[in-house]
C-alpha atoms as a printed R data frame, in Angstrom:
   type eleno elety resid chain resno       x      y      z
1  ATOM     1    CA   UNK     A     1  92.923 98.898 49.465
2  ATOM     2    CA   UNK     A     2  93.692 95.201 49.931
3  ATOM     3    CA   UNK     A     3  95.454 94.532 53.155
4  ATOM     4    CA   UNK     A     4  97.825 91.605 54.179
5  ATOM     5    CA   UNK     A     5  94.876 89.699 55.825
6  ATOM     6    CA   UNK     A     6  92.930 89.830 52.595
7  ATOM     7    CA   UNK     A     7  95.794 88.543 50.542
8  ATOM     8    CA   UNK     A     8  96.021 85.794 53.461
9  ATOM     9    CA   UNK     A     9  92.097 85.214 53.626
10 ATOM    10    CA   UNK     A    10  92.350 84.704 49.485
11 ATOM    11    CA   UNK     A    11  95.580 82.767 49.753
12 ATOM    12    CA   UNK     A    12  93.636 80.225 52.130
13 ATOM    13    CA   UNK     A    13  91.156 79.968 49.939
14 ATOM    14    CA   UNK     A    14  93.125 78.550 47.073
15 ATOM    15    CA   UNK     A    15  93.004 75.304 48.715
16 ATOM    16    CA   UNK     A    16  88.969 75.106 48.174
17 ATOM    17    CA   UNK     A    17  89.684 74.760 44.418
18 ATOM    18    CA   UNK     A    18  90.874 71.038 44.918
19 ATOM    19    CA   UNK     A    19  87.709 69.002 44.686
20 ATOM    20    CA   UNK     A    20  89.326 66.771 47.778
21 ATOM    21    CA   UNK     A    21  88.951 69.682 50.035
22 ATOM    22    CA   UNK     A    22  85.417 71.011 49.021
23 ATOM    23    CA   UNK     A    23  82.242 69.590 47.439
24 ATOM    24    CA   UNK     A    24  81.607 71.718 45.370
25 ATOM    25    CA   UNK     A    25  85.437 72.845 44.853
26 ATOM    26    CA   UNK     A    26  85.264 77.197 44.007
27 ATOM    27    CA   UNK     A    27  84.820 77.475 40.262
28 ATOM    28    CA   UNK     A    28  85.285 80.327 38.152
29 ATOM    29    CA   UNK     A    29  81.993 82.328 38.391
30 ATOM    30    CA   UNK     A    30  81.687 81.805 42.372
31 ATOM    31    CA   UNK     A    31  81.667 84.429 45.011
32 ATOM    32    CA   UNK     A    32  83.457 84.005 48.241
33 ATOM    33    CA   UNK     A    33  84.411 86.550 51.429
34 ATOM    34    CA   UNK     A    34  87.556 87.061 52.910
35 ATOM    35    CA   UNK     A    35  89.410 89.268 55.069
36 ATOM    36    CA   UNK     A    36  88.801 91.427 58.100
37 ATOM    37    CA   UNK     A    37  86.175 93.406 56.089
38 ATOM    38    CA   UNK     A    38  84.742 90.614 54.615
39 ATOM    39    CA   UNK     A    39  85.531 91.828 51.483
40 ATOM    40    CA   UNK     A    40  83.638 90.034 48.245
41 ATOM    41    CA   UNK     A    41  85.959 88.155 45.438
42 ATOM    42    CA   UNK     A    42  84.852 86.752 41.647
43 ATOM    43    CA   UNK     A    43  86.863 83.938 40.712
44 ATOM    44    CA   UNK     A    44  87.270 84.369 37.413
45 ATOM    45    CA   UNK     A    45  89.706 81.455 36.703
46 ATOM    46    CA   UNK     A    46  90.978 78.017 38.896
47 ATOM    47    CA   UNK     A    47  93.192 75.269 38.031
48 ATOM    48    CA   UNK     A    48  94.011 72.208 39.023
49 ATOM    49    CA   UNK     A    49  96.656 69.564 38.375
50 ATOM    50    CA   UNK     A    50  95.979 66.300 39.760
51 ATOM    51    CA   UNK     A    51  99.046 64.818 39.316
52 ATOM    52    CA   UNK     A    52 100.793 67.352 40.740
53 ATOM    53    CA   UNK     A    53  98.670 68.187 42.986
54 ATOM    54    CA   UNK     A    54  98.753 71.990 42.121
55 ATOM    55    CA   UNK     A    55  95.908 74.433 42.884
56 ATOM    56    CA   UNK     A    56  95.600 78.228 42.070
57 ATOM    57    CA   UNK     A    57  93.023 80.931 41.149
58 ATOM    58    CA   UNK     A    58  92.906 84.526 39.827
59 ATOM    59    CA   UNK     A    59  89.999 86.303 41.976
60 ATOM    60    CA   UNK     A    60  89.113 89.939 41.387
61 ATOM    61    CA   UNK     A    61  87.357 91.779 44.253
62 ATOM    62    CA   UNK     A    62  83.653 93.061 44.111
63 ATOM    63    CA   UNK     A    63  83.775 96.699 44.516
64 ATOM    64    CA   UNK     A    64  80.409 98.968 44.578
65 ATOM    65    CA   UNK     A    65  78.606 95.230 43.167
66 ATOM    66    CA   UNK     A    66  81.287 95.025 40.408
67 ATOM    67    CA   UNK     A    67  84.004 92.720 39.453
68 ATOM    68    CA   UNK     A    68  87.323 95.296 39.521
69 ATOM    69    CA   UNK     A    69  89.292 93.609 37.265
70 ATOM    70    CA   UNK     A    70  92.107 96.422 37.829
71 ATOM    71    CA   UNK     A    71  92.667 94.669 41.120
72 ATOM    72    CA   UNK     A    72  93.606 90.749 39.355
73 ATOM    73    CA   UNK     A    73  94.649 88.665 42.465
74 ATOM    74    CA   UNK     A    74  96.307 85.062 41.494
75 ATOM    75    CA   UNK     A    75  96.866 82.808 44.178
76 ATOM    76    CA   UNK     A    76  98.346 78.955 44.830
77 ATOM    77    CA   UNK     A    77  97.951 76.634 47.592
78 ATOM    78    CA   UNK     A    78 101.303 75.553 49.146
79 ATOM    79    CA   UNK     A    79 101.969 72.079 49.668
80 ATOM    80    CA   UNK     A    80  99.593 70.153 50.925
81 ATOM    81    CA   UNK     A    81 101.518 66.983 52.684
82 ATOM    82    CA   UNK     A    82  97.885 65.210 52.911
83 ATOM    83    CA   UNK     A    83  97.730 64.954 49.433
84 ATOM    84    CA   UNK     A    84  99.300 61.885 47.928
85 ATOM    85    CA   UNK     A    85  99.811 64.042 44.926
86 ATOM    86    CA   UNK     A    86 101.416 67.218 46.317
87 ATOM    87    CA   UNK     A    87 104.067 64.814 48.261
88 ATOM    88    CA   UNK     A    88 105.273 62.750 45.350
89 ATOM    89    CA   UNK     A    89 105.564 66.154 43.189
90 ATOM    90    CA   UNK     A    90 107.797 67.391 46.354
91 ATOM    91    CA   UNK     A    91 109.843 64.301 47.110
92 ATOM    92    CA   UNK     A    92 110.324 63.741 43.059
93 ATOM    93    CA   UNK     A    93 108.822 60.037 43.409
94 ATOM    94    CA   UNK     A    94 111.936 59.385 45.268
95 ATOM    95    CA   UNK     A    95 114.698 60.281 43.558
């Protein structure tokens, strides 16, 4: 059962799909833990926006060494006031 910490632990995560955050950024096909358990996820799908500055994934956890796709997680990062980006997309370029 997914708990609140794993929907945190994956929620923090969505901010590793901008490339400005991580070299490499997560990309569908890559594996990451998360949560008290350390439970395994499969992205299966990222985007990113940068002139928006949006970034979200769909992860699925590994359960028993398979992707449970019964379990579809999809996840944003929040605003990141860092990123040039996210602010004007917030502020509306000033108007």
């Amino acid at each position: 059962m997914t708990t609140a910490y794993d929907y945190k632990s994956v929620a923090q995560e969505a901010y590793n799909v901008d490339p400005l955050k991580q070299q490499p950024p997560l990309a569908e096909g890559s594996y990451f833990r998360g949560g008290v358990s350390g439970q395994e996820y499969l992205v299966v799908h990222t985007s990113t926006n940068p002139i928006s500055g949006f970034q979200g994934m769909a992860v699925v956890p590994v359960v028993d060494g398979a992707p449970d796709f019964s379990q579809l997680i999809v996840s944003y990062a929040g605003t990141n006031p860092d990123h040039r980006a996210d602010a004007i997309a917030v502020i509306g370029e000033g108007r």
